[in-house]
N, CA and C atoms of all chains as a GROMACS GRO file, in nm:
protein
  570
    1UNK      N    1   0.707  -0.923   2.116
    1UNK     CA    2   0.839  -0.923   2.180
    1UNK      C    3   0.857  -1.046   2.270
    2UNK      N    4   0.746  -1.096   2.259
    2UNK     CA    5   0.812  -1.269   2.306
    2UNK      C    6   0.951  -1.360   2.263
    3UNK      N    7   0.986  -1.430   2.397
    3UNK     CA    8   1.123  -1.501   2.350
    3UNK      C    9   1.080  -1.582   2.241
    4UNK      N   10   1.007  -1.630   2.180
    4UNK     CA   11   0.968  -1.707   2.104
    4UNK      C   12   0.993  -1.609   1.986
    5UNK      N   13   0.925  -1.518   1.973
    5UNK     CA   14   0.931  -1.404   1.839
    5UNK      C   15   1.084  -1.372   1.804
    6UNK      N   16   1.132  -1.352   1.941
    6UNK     CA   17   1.278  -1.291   1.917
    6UNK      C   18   1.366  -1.401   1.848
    7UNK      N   19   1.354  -1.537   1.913
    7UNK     CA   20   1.390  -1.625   1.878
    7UNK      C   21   1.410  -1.651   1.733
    8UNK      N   22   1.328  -1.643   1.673
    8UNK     CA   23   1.188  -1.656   1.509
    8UNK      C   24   1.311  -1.545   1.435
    9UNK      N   25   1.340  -1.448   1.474
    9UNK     CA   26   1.421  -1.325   1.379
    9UNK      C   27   1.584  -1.351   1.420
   10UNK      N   28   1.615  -1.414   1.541
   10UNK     CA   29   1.742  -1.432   1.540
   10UNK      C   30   1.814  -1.337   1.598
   11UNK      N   31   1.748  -1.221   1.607
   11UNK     CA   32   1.867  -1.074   1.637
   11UNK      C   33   1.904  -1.061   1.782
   12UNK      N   34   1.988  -0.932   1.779
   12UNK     CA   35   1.954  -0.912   1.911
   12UNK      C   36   1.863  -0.809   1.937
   13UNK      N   37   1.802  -0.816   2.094
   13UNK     CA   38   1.676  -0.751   2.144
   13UNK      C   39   1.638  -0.618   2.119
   14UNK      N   40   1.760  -0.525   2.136
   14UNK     CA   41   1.744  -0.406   2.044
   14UNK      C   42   1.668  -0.378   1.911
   15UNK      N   43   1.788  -0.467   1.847
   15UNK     CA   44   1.741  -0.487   1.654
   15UNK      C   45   1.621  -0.534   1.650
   16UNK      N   46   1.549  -0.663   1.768
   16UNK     CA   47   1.441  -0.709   1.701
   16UNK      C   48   1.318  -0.582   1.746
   17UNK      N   49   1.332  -0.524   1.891
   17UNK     CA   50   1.234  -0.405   1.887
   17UNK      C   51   1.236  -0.309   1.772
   18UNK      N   52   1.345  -0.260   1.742
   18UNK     CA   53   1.310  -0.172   1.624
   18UNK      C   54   1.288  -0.198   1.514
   19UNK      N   55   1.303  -0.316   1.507
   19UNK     CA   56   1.219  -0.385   1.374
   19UNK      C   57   1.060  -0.408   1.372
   20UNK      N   58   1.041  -0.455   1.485
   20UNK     CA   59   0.947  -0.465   1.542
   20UNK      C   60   0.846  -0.326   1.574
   21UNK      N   61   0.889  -0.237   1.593
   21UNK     CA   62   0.858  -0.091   1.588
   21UNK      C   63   0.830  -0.040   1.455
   22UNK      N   64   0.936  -0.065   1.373
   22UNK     CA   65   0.911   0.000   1.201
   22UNK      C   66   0.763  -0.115   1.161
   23UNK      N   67   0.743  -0.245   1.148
   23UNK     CA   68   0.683  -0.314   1.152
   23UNK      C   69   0.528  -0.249   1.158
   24UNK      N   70   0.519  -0.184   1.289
   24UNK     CA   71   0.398  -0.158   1.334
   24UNK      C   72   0.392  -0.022   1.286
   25UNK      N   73   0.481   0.039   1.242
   25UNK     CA   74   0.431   0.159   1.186
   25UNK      C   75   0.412   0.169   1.082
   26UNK      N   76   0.493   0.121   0.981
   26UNK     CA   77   0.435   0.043   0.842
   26UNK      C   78   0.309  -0.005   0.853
   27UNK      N   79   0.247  -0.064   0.926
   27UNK     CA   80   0.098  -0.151   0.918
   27UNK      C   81   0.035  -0.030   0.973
   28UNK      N   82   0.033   0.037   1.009
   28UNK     CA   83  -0.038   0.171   1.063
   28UNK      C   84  -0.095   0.276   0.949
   29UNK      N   85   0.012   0.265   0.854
   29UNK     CA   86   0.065   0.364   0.782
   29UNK      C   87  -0.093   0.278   0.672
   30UNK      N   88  -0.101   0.193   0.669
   30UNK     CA   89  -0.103   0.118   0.567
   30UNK      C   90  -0.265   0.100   0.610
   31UNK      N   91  -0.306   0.061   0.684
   31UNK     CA   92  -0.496   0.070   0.761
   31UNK      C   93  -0.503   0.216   0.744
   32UNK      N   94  -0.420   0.321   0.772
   32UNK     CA   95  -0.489   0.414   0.765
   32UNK      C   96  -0.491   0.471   0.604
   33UNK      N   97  -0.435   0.408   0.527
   33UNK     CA   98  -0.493   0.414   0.307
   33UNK      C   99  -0.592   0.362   0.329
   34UNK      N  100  -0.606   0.267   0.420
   34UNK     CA  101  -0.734   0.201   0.336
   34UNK      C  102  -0.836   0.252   0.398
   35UNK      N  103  -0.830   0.339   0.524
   35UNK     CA  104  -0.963   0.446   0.597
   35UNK      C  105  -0.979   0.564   0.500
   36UNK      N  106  -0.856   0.566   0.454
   36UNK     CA  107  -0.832   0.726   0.321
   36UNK      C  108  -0.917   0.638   0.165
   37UNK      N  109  -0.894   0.535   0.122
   37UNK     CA  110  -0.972   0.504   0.025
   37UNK      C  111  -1.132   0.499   0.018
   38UNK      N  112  -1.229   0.469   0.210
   38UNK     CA  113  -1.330   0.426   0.185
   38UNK      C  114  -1.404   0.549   0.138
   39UNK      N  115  -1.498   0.519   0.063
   39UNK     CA  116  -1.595   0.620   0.005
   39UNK      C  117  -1.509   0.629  -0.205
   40UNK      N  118  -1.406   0.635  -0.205
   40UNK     CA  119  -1.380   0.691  -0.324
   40UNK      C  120  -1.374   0.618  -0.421
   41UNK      N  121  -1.404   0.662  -0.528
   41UNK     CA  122  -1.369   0.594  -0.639
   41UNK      C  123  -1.291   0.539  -0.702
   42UNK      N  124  -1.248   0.374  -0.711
   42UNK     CA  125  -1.164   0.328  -0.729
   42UNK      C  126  -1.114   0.246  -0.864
   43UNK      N  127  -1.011   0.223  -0.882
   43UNK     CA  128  -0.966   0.145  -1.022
   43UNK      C  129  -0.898   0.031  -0.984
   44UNK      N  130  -0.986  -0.068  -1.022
   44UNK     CA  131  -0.927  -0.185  -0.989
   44UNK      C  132  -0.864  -0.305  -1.113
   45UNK      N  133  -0.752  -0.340  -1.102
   45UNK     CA  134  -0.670  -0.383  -1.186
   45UNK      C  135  -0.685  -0.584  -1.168
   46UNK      N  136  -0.788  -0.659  -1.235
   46UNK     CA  137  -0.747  -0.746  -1.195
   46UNK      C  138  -0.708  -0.848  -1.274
   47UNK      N  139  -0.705  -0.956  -1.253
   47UNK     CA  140  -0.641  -1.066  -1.310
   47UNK      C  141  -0.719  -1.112  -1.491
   48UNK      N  142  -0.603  -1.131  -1.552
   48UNK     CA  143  -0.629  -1.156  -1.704
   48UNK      C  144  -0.669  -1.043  -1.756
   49UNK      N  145  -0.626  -0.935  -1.738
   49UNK     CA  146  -0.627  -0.782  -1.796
   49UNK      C  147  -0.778  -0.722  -1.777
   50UNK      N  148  -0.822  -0.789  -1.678
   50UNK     CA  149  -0.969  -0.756  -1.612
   50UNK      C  150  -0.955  -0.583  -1.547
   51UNK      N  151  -1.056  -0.483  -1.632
   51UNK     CA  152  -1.015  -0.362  -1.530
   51UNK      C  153  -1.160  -0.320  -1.482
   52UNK      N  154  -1.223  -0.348  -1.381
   52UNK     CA  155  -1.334  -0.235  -1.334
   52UNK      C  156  -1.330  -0.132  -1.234
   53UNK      N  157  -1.417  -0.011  -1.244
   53UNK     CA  158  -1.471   0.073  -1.176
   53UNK      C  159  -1.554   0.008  -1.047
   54UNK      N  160  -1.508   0.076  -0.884
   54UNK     CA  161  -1.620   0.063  -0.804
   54UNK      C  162  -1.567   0.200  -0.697
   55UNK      N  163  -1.650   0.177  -0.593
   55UNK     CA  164  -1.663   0.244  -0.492
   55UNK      C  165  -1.609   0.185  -0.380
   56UNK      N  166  -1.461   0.212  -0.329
   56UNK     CA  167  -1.377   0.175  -0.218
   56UNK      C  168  -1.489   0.169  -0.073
   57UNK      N  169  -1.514  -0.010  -0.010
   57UNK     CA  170  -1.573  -0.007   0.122
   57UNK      C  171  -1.520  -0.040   0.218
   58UNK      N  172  -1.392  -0.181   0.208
   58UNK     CA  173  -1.370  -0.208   0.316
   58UNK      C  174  -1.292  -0.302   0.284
   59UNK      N  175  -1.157  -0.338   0.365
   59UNK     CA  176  -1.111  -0.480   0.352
   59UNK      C  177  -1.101  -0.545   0.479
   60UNK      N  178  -1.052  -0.656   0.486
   60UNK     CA  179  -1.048  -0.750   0.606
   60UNK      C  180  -0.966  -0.763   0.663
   61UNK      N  181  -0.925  -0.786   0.785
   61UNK     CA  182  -0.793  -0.772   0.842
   61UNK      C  183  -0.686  -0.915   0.754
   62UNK      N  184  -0.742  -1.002   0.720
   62UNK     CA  185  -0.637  -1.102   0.650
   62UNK      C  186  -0.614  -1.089   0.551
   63UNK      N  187  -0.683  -0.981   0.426
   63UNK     CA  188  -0.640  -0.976   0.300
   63UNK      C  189  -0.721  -1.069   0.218
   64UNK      N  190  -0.815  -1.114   0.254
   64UNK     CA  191  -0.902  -1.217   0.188
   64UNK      C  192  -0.974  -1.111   0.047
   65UNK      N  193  -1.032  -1.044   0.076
   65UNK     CA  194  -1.168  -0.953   0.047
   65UNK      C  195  -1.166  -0.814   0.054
   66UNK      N  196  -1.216  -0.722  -0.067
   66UNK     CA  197  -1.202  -0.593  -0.014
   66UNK      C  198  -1.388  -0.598  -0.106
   67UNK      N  199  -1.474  -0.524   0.022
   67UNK     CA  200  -1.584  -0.497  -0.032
   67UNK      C  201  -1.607  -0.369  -0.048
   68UNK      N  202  -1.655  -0.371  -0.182
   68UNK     CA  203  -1.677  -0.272  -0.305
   68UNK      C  204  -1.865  -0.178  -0.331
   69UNK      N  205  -1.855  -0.060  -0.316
   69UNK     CA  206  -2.025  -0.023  -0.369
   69UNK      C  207  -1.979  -0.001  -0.517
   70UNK      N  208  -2.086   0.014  -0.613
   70UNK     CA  209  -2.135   0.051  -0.737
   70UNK      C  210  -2.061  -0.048  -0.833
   71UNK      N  211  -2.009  -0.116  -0.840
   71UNK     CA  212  -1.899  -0.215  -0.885
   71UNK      C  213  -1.951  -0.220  -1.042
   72UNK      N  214  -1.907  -0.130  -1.150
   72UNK     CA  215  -1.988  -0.161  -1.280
   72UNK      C  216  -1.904  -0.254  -1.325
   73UNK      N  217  -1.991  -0.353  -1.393
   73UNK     CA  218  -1.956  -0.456  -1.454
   73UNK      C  219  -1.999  -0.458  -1.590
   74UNK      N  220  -1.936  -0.532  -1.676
   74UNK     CA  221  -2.015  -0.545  -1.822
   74UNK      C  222  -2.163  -0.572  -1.836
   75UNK      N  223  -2.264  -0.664  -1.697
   75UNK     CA  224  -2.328  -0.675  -1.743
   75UNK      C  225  -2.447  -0.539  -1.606
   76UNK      N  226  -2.382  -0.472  -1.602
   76UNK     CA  227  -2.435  -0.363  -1.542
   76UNK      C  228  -2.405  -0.346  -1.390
   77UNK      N  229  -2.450  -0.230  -1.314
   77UNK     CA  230  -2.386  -0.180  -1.200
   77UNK      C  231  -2.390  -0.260  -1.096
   78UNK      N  232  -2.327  -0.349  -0.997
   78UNK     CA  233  -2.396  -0.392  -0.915
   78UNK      C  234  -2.392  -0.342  -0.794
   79UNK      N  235  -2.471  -0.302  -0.700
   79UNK     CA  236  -2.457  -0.207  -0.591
   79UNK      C  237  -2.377  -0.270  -0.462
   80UNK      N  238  -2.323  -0.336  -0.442
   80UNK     CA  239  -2.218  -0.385  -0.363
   80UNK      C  240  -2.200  -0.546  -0.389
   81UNK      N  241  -2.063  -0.550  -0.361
   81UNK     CA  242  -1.995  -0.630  -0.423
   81UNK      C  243  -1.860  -0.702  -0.356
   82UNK      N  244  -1.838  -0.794  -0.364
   82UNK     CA  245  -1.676  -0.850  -0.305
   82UNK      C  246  -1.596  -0.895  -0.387
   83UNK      N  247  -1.466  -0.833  -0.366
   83UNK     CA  248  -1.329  -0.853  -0.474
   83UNK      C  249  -1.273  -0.933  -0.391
   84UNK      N  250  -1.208  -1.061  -0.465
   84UNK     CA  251  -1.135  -1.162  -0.384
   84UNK      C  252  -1.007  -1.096  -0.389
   85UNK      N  253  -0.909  -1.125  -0.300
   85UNK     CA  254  -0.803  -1.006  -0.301
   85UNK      C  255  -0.724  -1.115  -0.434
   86UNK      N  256  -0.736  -1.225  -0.425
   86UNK     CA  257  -0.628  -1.315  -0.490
   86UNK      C  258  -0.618  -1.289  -0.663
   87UNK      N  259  -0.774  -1.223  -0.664
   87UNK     CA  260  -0.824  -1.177  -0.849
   87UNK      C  261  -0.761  -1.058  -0.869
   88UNK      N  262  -0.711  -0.966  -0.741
   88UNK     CA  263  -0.666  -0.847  -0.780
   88UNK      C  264  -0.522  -0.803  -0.769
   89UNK      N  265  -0.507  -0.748  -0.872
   89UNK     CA  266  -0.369  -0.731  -0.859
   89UNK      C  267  -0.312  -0.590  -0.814
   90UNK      N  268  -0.423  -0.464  -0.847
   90UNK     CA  269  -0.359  -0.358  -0.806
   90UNK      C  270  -0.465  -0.275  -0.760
   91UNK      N  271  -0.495  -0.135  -0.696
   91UNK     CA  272  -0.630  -0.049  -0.723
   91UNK      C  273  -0.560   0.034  -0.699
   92UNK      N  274  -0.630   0.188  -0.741
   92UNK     CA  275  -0.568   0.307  -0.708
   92UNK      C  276  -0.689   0.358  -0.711
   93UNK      N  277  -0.666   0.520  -0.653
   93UNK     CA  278  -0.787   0.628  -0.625
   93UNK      C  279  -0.671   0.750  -0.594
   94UNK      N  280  -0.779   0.838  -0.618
   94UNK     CA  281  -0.736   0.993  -0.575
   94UNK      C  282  -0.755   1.029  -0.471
   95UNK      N  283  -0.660   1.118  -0.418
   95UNK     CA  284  -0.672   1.211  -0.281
   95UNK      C  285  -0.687   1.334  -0.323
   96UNK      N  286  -0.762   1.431  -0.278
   96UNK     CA  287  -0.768   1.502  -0.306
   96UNK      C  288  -0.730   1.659  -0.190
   97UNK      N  289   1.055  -1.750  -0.255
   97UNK     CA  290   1.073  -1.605  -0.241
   97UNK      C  291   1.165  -1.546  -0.278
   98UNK      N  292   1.056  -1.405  -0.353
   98UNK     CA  293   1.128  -1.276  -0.400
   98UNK      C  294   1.253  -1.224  -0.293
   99UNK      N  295   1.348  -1.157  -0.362
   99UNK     CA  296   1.460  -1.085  -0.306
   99UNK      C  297   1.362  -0.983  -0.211
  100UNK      N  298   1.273  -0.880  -0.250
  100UNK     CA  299   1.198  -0.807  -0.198
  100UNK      C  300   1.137  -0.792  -0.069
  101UNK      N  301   1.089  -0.953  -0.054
  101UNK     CA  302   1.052  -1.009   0.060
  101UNK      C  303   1.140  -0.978   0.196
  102UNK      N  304   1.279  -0.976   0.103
  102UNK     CA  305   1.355  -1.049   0.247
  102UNK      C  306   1.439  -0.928   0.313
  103UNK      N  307   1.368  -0.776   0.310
  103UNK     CA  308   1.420  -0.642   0.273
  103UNK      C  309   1.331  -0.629   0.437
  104UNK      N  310   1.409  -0.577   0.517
  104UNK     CA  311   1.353  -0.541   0.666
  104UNK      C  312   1.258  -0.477   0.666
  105UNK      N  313   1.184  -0.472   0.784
  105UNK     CA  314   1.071  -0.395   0.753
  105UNK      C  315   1.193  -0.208   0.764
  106UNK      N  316   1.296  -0.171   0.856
  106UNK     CA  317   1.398  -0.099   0.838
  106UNK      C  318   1.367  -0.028   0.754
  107UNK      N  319   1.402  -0.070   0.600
  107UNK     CA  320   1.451  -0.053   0.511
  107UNK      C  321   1.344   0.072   0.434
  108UNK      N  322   1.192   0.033   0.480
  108UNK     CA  323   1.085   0.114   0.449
  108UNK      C  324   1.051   0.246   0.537
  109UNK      N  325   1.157   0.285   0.607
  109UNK     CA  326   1.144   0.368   0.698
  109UNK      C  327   1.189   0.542   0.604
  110UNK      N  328   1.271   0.487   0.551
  110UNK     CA  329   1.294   0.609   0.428
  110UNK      C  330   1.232   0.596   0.356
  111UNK      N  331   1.220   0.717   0.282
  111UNK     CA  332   1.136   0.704   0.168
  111UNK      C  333   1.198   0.702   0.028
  112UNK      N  334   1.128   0.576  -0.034
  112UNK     CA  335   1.162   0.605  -0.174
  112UNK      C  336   1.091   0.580  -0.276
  113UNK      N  337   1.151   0.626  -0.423
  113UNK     CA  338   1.081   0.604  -0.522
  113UNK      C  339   1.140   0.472  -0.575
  114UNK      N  340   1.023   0.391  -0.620
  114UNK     CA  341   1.033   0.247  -0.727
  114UNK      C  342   0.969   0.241  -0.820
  115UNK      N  343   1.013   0.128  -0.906
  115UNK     CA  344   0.937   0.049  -0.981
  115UNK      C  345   0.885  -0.075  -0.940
  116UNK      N  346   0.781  -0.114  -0.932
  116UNK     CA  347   0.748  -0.244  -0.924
  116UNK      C  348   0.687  -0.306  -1.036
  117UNK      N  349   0.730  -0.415  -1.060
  117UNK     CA  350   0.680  -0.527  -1.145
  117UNK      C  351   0.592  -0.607  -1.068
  118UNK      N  352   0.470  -0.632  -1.158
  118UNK     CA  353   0.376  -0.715  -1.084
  118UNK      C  354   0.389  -0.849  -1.167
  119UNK      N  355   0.284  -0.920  -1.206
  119UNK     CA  356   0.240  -1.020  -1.268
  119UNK      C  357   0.176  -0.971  -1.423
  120UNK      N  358   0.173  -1.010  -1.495
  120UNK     CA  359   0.081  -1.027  -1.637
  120UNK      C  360   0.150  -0.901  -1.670
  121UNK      N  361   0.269  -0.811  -1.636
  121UNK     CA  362   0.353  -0.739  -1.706
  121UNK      C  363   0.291  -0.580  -1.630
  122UNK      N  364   0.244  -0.591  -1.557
  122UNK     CA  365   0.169  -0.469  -1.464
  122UNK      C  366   0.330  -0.383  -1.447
  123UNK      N  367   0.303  -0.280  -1.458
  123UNK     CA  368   0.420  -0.184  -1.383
  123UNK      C  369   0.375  -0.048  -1.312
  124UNK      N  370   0.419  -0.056  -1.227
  124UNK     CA  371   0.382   0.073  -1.132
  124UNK      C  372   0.490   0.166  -1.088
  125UNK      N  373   0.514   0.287  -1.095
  125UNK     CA  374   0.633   0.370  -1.004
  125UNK      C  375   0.594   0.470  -0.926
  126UNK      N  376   0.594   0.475  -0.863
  126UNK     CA  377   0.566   0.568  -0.719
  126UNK      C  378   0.690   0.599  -0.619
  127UNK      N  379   0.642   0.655  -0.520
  127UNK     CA  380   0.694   0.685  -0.392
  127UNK      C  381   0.632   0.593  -0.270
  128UNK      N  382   0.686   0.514  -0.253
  128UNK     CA  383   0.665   0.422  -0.182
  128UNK      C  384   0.627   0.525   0.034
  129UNK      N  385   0.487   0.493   0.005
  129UNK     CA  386   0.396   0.484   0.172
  129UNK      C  387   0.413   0.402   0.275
  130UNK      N  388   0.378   0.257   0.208
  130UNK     CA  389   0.442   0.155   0.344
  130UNK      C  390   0.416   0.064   0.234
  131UNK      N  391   0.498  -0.030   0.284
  131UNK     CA  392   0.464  -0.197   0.243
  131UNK      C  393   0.397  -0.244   0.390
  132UNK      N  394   0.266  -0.297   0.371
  132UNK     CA  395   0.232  -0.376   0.496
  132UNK      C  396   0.281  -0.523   0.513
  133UNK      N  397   0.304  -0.528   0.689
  133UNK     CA  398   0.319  -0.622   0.675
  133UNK      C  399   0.298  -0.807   0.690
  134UNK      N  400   0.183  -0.763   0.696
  134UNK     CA  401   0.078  -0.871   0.670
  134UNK      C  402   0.053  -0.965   0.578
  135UNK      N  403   0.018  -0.830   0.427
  135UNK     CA  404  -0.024  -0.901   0.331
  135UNK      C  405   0.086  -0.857   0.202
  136UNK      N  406   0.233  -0.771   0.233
  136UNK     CA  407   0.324  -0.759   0.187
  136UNK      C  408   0.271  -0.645   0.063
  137UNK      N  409   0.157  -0.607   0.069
  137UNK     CA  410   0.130  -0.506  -0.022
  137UNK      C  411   0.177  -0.382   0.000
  138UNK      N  412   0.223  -0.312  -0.115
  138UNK     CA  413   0.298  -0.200  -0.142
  138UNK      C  414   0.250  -0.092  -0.194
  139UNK      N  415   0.205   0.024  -0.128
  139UNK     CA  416   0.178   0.175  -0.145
  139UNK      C  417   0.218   0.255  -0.166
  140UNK      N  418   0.164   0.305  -0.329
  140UNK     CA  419   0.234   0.341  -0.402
  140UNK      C  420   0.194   0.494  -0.426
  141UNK      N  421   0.258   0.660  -0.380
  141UNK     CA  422   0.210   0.789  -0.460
  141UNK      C  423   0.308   0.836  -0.529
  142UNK      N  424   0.202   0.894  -0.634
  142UNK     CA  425   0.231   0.995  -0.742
  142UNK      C  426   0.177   1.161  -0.695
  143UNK      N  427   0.251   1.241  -0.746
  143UNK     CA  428   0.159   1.339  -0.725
  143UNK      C  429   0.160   1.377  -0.897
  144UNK      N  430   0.012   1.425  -0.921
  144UNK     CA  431  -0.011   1.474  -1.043
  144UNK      C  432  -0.010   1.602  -1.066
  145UNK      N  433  -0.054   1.642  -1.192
  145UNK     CA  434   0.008   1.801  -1.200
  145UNK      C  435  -0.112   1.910  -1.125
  146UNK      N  436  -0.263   1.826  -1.084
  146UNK     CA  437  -0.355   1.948  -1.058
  146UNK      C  438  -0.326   1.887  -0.884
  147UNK      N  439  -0.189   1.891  -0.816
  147UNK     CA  440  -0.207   1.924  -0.704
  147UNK      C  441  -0.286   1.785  -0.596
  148UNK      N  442  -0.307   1.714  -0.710
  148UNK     CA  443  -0.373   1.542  -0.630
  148UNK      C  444  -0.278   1.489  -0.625
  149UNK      N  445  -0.270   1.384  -0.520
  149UNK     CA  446  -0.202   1.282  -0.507
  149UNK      C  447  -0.328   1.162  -0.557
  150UNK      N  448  -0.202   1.056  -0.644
  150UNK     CA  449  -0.266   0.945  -0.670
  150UNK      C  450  -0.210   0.778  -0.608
  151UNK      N  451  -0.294   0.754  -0.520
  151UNK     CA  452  -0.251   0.628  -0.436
  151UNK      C  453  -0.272   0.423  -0.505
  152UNK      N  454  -0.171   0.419  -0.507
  152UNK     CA  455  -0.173   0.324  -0.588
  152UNK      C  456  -0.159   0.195  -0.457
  153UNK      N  457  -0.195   0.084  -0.483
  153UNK     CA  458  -0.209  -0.042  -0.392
  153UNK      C  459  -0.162  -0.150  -0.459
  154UNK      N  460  -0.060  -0.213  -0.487
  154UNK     CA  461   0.008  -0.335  -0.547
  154UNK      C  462  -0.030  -0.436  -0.453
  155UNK      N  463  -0.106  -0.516  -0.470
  155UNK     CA  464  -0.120  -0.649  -0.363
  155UNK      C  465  -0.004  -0.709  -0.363
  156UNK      N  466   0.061  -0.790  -0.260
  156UNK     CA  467   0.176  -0.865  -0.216
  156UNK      C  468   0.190  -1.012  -0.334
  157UNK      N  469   0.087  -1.019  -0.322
  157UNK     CA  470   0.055  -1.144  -0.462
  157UNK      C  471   0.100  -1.170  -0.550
  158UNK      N  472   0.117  -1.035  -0.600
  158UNK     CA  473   0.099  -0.981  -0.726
  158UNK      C  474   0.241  -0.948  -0.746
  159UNK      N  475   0.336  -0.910  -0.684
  159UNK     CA  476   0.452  -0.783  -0.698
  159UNK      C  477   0.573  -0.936  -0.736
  160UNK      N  478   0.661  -0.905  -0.849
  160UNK     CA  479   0.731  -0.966  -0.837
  160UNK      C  480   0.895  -0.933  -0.827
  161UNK      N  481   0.901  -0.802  -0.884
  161UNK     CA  482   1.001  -0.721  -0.822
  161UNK      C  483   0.984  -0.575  -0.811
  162UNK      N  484   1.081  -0.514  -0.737
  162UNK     CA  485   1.077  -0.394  -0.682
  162UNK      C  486   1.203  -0.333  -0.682
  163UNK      N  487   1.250  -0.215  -0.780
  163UNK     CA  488   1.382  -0.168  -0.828
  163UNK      C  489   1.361  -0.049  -0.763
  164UNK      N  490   1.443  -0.010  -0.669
  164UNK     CA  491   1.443   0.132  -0.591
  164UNK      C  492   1.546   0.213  -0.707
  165UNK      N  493   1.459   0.284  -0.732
  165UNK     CA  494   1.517   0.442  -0.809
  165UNK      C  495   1.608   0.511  -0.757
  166UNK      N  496   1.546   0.586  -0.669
  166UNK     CA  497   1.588   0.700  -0.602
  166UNK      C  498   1.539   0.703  -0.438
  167UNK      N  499   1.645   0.796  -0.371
  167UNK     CA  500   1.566   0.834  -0.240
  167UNK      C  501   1.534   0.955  -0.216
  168UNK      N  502   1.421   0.965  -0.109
  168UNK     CA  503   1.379   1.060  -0.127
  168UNK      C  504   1.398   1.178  -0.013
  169UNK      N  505   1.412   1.327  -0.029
  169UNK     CA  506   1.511   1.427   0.012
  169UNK      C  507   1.408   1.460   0.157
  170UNK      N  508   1.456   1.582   0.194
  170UNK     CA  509   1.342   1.593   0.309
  170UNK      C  510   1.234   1.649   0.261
  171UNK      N  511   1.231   1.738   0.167
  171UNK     CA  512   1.109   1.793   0.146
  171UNK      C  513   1.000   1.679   0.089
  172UNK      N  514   1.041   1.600   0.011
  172UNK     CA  515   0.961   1.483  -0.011
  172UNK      C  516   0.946   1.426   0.092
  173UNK      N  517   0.987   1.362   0.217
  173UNK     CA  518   0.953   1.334   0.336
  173UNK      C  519   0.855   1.366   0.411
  174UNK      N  520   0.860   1.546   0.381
  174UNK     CA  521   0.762   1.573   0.448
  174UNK      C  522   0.635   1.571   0.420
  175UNK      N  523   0.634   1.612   0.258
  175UNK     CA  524   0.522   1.575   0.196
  175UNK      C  525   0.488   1.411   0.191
  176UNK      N  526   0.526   1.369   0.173
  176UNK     CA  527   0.473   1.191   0.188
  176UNK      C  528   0.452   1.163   0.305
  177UNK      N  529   0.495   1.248   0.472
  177UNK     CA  530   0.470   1.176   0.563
  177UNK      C  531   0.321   1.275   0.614
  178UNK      N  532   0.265   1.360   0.572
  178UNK     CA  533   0.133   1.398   0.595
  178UNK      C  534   0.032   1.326   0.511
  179UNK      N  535   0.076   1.257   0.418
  179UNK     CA  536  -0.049   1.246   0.330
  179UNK      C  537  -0.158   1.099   0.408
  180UNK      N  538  -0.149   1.036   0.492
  180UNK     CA  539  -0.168   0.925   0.589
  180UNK      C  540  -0.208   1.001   0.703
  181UNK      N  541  -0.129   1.127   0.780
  181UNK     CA  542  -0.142   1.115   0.884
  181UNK      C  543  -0.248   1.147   0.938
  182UNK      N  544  -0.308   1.125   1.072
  182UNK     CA  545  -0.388   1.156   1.134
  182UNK      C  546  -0.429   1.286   1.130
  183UNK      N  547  -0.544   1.319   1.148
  183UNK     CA  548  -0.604   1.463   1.135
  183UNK      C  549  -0.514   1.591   1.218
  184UNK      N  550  -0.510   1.522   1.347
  184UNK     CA  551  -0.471   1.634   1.466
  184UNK      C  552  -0.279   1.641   1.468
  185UNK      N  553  -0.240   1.563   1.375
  185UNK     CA  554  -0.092   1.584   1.372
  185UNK      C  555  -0.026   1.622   1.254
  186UNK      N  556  -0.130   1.660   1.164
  186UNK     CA  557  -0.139   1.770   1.041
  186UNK      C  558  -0.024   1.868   1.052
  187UNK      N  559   0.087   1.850   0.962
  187UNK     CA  560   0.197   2.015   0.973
  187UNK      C  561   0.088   2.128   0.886
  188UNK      N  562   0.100   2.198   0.972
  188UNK     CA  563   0.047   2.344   0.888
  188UNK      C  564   0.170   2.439   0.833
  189UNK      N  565   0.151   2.483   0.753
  189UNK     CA  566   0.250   2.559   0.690
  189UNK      C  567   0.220   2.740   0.740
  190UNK      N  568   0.335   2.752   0.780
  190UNK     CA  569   0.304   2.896   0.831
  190UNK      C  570   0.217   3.007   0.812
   0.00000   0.00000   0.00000
């Protein structure tokens, strides 16, 4: 909520807090999938119709990296592992 | 930049169902969780027929459009807004 930020969106101070508000609850919403993914089994969708199986561990706060356990690969399982986020295009898992 | 991009964070405060188009012809439809907004990735549930929800993750990268379907009523609200939440703010059903 710096004049600088407010500045940056243009609005007025109202509009930019509650934007600013949805903002942070969206990103809330969104760390706490990825506390709901760790441990489970995941499907990861990546680049050039690449699809493997791993075990959801962790990502980074910048989106660089999401590290992976059991990660099977064609040339067998590897027990932890790092997905560049830029190779991936999608993952999903179950809730149960 | 995508049209998608330039959609308030606002706009994600309701809930709805989409399609998204990714890259290399990927398609996803869900009920949209949050788009973060960081890395612009988009969270995506289904619920399936044995009672799971299935959480889908479109990286921001990746998404190249996003066609809102439908919106979604309260009872879908309510169900989509527990499935995230914190343990101790759990609705219990009577």
């Amino acid at each position: 909520t710096s004049p600088r930020f407010q500045a940056l969106l243009g609005g007025r101070e109202e509009e930019v807090g509650a934007a600013q508000e949805a903002r942070a609850a969206l990103r809330q919403r969104y760390l706490r999938g990825l506390a709901a993914a760790r441990g489970r089994p995941t499907h990861f969708s990546l680049r050039a119709g690449v699809r493997v199986d791993a075990v959801f561990g962790a990502a980074d706060v910048e989106a660089v990296a999401f590290q992976v356990d059991a990660l099977r690969t064609p040339l067998g399982v590897e027990a932890a592992a790092l997905l560049r986020c830029t190779d991936v295009l999608a993952f999903s898992f179950l809730l149960d | 930049m995508n049209d998608w991009q330039k959609k308030s964070p606002l706009e994600w405060k309701t809930y709805k169902m989409v399609k998204v188009a990714a890259v290399e012809k990927h398609e996803y439809e869900g009920w949209v969780l949050t788009v973060d907004p960081v890395s612009a990735s988009i969270v995506l549930a289904t619920f399936l027929e044995n009672e799971k929800v299935s959480i889908s993750v479109v990286l921001g990268h990746a998404v190249q459009e996003v066609e809102i379907l439908r919106e979604g009523d309260d009872e879908m609200k309510q169900r989509l807004s527990c499935i995230f939440a914190p343990e101790e703010s759990k609705a219990y059903s009577p």
